[in-house]
C-alpha positions as CSV (number, residue, x, y, z in Angstrom):
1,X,0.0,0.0,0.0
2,X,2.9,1.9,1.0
3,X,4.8,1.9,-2.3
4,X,1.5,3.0,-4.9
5,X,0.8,5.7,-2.3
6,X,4.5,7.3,-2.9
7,X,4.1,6.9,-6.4
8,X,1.1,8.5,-6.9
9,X,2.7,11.6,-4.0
10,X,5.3,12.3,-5.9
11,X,3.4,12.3,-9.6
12,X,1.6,14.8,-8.5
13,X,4.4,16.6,-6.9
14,X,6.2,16.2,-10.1
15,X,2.5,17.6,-12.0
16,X,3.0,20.6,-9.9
17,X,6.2,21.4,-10.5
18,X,5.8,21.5,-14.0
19,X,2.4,23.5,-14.2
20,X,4.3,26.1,-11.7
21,X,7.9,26.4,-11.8
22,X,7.9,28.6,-8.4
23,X,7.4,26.0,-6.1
24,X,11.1,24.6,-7.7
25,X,12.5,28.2,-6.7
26,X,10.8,28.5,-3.1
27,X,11.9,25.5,-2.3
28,X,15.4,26.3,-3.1
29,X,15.2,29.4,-1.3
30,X,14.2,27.5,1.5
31,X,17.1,25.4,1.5
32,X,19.0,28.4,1.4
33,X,17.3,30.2,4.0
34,X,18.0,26.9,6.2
35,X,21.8,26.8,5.5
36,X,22.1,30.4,6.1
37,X,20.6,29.4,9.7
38,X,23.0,26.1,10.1
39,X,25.5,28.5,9.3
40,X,25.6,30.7,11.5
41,X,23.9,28.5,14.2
42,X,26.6,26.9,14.4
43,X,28.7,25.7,18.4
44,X,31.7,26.8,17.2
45,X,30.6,30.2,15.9
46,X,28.2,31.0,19.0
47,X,30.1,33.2,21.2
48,X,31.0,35.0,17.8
49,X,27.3,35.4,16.6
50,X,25.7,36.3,19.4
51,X,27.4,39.7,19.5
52,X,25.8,40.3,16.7
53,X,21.7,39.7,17.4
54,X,20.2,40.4,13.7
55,X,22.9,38.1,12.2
56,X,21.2,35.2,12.3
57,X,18.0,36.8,10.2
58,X,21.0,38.9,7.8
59,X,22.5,35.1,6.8
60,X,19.4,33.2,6.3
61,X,18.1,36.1,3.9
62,X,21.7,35.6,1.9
63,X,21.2,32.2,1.9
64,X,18.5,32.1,0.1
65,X,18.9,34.8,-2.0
66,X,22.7,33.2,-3.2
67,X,21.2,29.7,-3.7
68,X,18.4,31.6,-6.3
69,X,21.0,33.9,-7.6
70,X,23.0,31.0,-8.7
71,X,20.0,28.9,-9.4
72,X,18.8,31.7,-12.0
73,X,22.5,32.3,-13.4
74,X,22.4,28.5,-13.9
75,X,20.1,28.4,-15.8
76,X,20.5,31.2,-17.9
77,X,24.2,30.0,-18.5
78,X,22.6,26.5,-19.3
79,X,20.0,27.7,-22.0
80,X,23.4,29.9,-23.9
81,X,24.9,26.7,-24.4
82,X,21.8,24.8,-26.1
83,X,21.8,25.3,-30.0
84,X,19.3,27.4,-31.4
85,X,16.3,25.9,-33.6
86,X,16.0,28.4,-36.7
87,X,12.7,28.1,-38.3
C-alpha cells in the first residue's frame, strides 16, 4: 500500500512542478534560508554570533537569496549553451 501511495505523491508533486515552476524556486530558497541558519547556528561560531543579534536573520536572507541567484544564473548559462532551432 505503501509503495503506490508514494508513487502516486510524488506524480503529482512532479504535475505541480511543471504547471508552476515557483514552487522549484521556493523551495530552493528555502534550503538556502536553512543553511544560512545552520551556518551561522553553528557551536563553534556562537560566542562569535551572538554579538551580533540580527545576524542570524541577515545570513538566512543571503542564503537564500545566493542559492536563487546561482540557481537563475544556472540556468541562464545553461540555456546559452543549447543550440538554437531556426525556423
Amino acid at each position: 500500500m505503501s509503495i503506490p501511495l508514494v508513487v502516486a505523491g510524488s506524480s503529482m508533486v512532479m504535475w505541480l512542478m511543471d504547471r508552476y515552476p515557483i514552487i522549484i524556486w521556493a523551495g530552493a530558497a528555502l534550503l538556502g534560508w536553512l543553511a544560512g541558519g545552520l551556518l551561522v547556528g553553528d557551536i563553534a561560531l556562537g560566542p562569535y554570533v551572538s554579538q551580533y543579534p540580527h545576524l542570524p536573520l541577515i545570513a538566512e536572507i543571503l542564503g537564500a537569496v545566493f542559492v536563487v541567484a546561482v540557481g537563475w544564473w544556472w540556468n541562464r548559462k545553461v540555456a546559452s549553451l543549447k543550440p538554437r532551432v531556426e525556423d
